[in-house]
BASE-832640 format. One line per field, with one value per residue: residue number from 1; residue in one letter; x, y, z of N, C-alpha, C, O in turn. Coordinates in steps of 0.001 Angstrom, whole numbers, padded with zeros to 6 digits. Layout:
<sites>
resi (NUM,...)
resn (A,...)
nc1 (X,...)
nc2 (Y,...)
nc3 (Z,...)
cac1 (X,...)
cac2 (Y,...)
cac3 (Z,...)
cc1 (X,...)
cc2 (Y,...)
cc3 (Z,...)
oc1 (X,...)
oc2 (Y,...)
oc3 (Z,...)
</sites>
This chain:
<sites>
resi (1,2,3,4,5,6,7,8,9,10,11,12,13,14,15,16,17,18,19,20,21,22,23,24,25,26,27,28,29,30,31,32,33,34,35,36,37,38,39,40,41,42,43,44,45,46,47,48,49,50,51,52,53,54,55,56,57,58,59,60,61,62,63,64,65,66,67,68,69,70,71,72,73,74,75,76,77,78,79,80,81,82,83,84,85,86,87,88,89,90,91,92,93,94,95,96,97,98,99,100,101,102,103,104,105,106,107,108,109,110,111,112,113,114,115,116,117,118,119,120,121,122,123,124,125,126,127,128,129,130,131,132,133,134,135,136,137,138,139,140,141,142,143,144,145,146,147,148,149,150,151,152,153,154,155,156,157,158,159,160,161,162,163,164,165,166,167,168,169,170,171,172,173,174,175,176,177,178,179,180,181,182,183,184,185,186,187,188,189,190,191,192,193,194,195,196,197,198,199,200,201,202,203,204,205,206,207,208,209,210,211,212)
resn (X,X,X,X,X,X,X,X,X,X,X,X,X,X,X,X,X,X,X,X,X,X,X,X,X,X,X,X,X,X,X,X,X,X,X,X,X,X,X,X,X,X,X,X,X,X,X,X,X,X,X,X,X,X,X,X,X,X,X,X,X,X,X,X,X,X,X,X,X,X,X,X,X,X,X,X,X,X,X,X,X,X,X,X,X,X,X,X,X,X,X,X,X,X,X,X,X,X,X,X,X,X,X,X,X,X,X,X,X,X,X,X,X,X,X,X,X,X,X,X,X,X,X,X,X,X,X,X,X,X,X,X,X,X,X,X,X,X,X,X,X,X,X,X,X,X,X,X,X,X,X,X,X,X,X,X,X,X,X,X,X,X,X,X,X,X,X,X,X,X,X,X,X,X,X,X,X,X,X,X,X,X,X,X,X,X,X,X,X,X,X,X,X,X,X,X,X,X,X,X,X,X,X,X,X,X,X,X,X,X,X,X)
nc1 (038920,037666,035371,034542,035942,034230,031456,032102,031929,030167,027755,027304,026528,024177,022602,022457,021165,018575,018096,019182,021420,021349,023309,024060,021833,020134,017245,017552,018006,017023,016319,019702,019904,018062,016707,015517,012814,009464,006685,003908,005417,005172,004277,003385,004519,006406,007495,009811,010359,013411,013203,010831,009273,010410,011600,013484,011437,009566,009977,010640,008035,006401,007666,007681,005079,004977,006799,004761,002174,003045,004224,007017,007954,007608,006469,008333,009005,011320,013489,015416,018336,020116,023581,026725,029778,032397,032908,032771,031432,027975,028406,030710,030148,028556,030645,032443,030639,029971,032600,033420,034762,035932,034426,033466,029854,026779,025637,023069,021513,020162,018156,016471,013893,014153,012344,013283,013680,015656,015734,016083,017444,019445,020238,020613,022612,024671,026073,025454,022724,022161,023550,023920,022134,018704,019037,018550,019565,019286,018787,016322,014402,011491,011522,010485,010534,008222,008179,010092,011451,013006,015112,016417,018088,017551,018327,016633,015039,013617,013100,011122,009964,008158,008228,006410,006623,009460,010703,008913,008536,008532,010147,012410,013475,014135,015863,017993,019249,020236,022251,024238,024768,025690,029054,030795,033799,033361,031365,030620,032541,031863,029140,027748,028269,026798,024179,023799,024008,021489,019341,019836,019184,016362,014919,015545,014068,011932,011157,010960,009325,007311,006842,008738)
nc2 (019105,021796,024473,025400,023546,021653,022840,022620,019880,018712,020677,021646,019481,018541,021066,021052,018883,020129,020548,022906,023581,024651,025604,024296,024530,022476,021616,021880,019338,016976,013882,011279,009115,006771,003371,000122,000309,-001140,-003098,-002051,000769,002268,004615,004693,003759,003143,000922,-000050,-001859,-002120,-002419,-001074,001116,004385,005045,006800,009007,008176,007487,009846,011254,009440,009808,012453,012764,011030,012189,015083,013817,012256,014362,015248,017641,020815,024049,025610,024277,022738,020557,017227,016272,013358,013205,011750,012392,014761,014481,012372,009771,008327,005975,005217,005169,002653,000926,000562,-000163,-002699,-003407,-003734,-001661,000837,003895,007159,008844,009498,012499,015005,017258,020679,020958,022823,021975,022683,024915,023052,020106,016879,014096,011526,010710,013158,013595,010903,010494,011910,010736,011291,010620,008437,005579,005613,007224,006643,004559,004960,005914,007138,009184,010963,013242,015098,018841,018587,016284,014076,012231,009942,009483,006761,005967,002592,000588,-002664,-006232,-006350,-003901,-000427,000806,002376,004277,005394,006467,007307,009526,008571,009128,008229,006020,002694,000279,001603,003167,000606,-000103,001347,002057,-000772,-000067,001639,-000087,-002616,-003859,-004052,-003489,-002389,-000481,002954,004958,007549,007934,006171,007117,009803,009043,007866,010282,011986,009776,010204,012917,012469,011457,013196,014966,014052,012898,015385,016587,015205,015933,014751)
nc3 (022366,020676,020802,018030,016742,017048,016196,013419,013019,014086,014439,012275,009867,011335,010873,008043,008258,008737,011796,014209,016397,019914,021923,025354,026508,027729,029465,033402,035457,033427,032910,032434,030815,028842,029099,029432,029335,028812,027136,028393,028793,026318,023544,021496,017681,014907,011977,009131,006517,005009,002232,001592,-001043,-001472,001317,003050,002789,003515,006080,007325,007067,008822,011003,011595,012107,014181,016058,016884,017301,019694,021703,021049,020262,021174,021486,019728,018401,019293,020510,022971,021936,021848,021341,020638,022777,022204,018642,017750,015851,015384,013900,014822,017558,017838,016770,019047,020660,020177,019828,022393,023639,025827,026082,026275,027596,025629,025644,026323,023844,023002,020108,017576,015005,011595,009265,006952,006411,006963,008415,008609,006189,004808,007685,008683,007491,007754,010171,012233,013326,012897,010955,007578,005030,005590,007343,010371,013490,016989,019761,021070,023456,024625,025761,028045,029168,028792,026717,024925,022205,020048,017433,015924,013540,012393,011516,008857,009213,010093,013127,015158,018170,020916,023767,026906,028984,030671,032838,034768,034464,036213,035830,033614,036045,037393,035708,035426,037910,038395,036253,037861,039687,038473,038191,035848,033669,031348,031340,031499,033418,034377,033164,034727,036913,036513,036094,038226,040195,039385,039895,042710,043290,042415,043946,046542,045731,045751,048195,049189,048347,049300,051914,053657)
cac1 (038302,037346,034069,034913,035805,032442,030599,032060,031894,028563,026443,027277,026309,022922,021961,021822,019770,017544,018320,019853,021765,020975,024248,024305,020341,019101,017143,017979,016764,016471,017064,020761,019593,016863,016450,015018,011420,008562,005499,003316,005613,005094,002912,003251,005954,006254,008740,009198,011308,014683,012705,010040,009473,010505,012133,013413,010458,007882,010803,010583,006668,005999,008932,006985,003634,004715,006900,003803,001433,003676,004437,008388,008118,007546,005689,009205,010213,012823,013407,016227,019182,021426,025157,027993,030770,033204,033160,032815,030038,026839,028854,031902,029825,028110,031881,032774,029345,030171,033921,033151,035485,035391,034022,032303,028646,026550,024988,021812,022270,018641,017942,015076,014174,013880,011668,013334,014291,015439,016136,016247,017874,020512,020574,021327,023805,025425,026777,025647,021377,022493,024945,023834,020859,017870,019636,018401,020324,019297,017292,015293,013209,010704,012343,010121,010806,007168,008224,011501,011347,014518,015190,017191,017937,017971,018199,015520,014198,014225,012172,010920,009325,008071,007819,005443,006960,010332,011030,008072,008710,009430,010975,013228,014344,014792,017281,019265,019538,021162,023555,024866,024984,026922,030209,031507,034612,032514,030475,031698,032057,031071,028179,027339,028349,025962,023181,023358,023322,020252,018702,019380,018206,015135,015049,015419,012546,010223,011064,010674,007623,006073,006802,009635)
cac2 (019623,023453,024806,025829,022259,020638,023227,022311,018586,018332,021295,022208,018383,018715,022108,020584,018183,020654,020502,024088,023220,025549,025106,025066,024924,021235,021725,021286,017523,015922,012248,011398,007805,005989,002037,-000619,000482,-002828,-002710,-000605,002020,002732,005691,004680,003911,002471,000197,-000084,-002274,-001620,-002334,-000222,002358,005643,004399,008054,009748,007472,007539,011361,011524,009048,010272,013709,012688,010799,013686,015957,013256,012103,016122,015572,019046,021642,025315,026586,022976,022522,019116,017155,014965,012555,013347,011466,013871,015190,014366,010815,009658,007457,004667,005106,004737,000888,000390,000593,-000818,-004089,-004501,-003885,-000832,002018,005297,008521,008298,010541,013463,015406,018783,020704,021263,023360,021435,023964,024361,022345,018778,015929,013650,010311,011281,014025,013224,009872,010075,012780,009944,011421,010433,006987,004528,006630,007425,005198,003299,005825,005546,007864,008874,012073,013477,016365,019473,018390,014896,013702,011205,009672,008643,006094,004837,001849,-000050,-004311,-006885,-006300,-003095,000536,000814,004058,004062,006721,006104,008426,009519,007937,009797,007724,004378,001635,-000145,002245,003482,-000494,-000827,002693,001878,-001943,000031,001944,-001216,-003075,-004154,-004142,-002887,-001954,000621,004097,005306,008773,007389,005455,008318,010985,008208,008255,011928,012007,008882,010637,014111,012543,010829,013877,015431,013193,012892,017154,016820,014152,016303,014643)
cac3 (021146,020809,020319,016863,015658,016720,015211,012136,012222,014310,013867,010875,009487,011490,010294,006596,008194,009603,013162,015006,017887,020817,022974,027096,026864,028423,031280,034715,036165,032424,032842,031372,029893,028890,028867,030235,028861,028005,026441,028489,028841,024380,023494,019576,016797,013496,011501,007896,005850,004244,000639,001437,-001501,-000828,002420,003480,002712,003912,007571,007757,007073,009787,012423,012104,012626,015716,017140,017029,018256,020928,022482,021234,019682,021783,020591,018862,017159,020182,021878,023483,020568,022295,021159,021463,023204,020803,017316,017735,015162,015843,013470,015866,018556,016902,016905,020290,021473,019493,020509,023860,023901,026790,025308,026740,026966,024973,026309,025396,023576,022519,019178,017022,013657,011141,008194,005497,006869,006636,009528,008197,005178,005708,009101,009299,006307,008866,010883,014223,013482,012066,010266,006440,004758,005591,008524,011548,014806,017190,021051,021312,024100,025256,026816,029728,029425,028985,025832,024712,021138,019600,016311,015526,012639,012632,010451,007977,008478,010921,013864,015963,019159,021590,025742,027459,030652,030675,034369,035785,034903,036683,034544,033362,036786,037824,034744,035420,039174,037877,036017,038432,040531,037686,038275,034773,033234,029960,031485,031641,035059,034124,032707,036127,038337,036118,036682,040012,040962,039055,040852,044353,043181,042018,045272,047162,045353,045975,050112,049619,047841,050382,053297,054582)
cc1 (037634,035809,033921,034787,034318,031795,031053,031979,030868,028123,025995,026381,024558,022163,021853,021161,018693,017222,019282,020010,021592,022152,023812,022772,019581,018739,017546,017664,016974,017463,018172,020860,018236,016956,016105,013531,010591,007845,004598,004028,005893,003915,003398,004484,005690,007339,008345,010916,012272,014230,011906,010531,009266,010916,011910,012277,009194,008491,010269,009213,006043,006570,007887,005893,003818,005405,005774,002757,001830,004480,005714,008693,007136,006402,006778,009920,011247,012110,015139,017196,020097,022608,025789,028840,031337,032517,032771,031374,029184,027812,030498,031467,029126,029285,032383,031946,029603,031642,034339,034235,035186,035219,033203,030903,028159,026266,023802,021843,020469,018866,016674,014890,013024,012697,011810,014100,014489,016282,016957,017010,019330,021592,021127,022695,025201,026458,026165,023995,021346,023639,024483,022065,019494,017698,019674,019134,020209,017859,017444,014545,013063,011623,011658,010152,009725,007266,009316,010920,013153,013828,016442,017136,018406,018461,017157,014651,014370,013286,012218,009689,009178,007570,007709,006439,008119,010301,010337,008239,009166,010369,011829,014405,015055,016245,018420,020201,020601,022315,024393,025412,026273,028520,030857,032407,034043,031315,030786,031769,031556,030073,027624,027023,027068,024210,022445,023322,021743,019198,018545,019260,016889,014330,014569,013884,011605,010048,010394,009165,006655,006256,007415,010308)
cc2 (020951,023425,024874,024887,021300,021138,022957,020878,018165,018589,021294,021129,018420,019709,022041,019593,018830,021139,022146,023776,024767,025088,025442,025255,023615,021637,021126,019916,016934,014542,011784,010074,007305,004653,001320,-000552,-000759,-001930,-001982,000478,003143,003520,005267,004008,003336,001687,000022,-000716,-001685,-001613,-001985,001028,003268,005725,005709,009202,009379,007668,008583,011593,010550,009587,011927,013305,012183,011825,014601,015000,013074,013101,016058,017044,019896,022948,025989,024989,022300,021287,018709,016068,014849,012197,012783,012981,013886,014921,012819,010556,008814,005934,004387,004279,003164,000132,000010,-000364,-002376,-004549,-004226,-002653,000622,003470,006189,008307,010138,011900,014386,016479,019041,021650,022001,022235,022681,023495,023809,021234,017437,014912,012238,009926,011364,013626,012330,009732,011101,012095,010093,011254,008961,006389,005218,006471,006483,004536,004605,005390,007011,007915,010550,012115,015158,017048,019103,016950,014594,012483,011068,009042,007923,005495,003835,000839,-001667,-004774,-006285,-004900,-001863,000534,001687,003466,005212,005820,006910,008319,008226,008149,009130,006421,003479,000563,000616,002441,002309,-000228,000295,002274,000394,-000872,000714,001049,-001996,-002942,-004519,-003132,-002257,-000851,001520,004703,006209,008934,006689,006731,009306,010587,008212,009428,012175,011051,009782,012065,013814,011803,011638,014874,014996,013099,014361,017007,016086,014862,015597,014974)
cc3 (021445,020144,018859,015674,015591,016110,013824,011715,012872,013559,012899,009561,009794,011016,008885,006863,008308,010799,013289,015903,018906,022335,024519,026946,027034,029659,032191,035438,035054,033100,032259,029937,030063,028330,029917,030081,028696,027556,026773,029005,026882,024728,021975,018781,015878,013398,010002,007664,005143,002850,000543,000332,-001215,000524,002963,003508,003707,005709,007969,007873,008534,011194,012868,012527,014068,016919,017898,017743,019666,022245,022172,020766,020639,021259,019453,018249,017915,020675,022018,022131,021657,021180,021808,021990,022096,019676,016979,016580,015830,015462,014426,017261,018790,017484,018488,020982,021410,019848,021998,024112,024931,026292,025925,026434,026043,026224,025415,025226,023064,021130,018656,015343,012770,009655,006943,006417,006363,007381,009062,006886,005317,006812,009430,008535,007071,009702,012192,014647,013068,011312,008437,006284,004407,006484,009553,012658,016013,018392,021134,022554,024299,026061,028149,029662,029377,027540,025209,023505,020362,018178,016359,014322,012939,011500,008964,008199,010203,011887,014736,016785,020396,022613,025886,029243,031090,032286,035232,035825,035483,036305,034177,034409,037178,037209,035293,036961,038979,037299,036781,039397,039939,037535,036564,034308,031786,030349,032264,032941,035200,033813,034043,037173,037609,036337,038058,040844,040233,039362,042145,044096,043253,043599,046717,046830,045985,047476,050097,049140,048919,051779,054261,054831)
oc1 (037063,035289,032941,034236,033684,031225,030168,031955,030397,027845,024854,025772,023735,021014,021175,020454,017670,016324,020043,019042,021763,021871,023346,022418,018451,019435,017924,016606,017286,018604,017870,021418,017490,017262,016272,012911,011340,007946,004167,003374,006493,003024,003971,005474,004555,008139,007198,012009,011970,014819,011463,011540,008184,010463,010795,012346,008322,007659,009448,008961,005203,005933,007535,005740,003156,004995,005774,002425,001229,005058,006264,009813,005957,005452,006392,011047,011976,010968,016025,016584,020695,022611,025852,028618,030999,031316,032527,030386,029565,027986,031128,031988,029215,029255,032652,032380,029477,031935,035403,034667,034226,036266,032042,030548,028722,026697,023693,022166,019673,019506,015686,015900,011940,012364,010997,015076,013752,017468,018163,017129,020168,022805,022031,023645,026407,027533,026272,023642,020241,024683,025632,021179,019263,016661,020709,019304,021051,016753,018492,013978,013882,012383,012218,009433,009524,006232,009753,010036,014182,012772,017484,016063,019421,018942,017811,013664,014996,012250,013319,008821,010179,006833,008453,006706,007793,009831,010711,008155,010377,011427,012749,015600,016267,017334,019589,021424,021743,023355,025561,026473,027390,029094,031455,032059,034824,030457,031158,030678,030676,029645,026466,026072,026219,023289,021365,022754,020901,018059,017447,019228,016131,013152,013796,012991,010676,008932,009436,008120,005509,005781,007038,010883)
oc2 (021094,022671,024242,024926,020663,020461,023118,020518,017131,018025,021084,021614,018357,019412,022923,019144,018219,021955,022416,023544,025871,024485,026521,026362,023551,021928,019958,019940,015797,014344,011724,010016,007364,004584,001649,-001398,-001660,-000707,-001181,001246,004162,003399,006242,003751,002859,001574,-000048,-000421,-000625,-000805,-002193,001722,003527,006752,006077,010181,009989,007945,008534,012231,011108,009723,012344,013614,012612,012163,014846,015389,013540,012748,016854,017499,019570,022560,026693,024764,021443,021004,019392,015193,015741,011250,012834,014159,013235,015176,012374,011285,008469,005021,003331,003326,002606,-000814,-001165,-001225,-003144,-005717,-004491,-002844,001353,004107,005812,007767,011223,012028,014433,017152,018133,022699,021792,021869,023218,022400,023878,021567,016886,014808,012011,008729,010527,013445,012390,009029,010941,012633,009275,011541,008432,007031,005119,005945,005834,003920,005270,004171,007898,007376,011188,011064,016074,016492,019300,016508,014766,011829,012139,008193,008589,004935,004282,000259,-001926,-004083,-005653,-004715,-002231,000119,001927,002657,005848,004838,007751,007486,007191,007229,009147,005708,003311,000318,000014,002199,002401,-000149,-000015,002211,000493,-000853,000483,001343,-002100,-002073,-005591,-001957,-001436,-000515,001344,004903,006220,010071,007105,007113,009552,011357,008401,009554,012665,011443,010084,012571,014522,011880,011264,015278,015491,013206,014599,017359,016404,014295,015586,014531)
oc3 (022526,019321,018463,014574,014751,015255,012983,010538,012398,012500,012486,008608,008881,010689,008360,005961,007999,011002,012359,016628,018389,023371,024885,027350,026550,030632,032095,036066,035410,033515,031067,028841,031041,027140,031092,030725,028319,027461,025943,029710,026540,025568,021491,019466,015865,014327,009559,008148,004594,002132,-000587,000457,-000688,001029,003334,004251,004326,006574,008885,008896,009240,012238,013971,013708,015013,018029,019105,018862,020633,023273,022933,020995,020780,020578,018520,017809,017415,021037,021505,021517,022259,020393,023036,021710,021107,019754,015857,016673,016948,016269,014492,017841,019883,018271,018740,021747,022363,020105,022557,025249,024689,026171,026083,025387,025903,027370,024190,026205,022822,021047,019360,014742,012998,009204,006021,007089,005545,007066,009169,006624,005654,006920,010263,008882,006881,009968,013106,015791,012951,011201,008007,006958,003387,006729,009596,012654,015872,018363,021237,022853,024219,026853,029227,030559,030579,027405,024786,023610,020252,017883,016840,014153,013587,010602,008135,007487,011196,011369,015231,016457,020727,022525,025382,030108,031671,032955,036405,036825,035346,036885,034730,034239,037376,037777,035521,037079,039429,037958,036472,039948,040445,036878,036479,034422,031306,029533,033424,033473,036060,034013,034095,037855,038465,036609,038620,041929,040985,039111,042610,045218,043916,043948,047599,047575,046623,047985,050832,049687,049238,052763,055433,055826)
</sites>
């Protein structure tokens, strides 16, 4: 797929959400996944029912307040959106997840969100922030990695959550380090292998930093 065509069936989709993609600009080191998080690694989040009035509104008014509380916005509006590769949508990607099918993992592209938005909205009705408008699907973090915020939608209603310092947790790194361990045919190898150069970078850091 050519540069040309994503910008017209990503960007182009996100920039009526609001979002400006900023190609070839994630920093160097960011973490490539995040899971495996508990309870004290949360700095905040909300949840609000599917029959909440004003659903989208009341989404977007809370999603901002915790961006800005939680440092995901930067001084120029920029932070990190996890993209599938290509074209593939968010509801493609559900698909796959659920019939156990082998698929590219995402990757994290950095965005600005501009001054007319609409994340939860727009965005999710976009395909590539959620399953449509209302039903969020979608992991965010800090250009310096200092808070990973995810939405997902359940049964009964959408739920957003921000982890402070994904990069430090233990918990986190346990789970990443399991998947690279994981012997399963359902988990992408490119996705394993990109895991683990970023395990033994971070690895190497930390021996350089301790003066070994």
């Amino acid at each position: 797929m050519g540069t040309q065509e994503r910008e017209r069936k990503v960007y182009r989709p996100l920039w009526r959400a609001g979002l400006e993609v900023i190609p070839n600009a994630v920093p160097d080191g960011t973490m490539p996944f995040v899971a495996g998080y508990r309870a004290e690694d949360m700095a905040g989040g909300f949840s609000h029912r599917y029959g909440t009035a004003r659903l989208v509104e009341r989404l977007n008014e809370d999603w901002y307040d915790l961006a800005v509380s939680s440092g995901l916005l930067d001084d120029r509006r920029e932070f990190l959106l996890q993209l599938p590769q290509g074209t593939r949508t968010h509801r493609a990607a559900l698909q796959h997840l659920h019939s156990g099918s082998h698929a590219a993992p995402a990757v994290w592209t950095r965005v600005r969100l501009l001054g007319r938005w609409d994340i939860m909205g727009r965005g999710a009705a976009s395909a590539f922030l959620g399953v449509y408008a209302g039903h969020p699907g979608f992991a965010m973090m800090a250009l310096d990695s200092s808070v990973y915020v995810a939405a997902s939608t359940g049964e009964i209603g959408v739920d957003v959550l921000a982890v402070r310092h994904p990069a430090r947790s233990e918990n986190i790194l346990r789970h990443l380090e399991w998947i690279t361990l994981r012997d399963s045919p359902y988990v992408n190898r490119e996705f394993k292998e990109r895991i683990a150069v970023w395990l033994a970078d971070r690895a190497r850091s930390a021996v350089s930093l301790s003066g070994g």
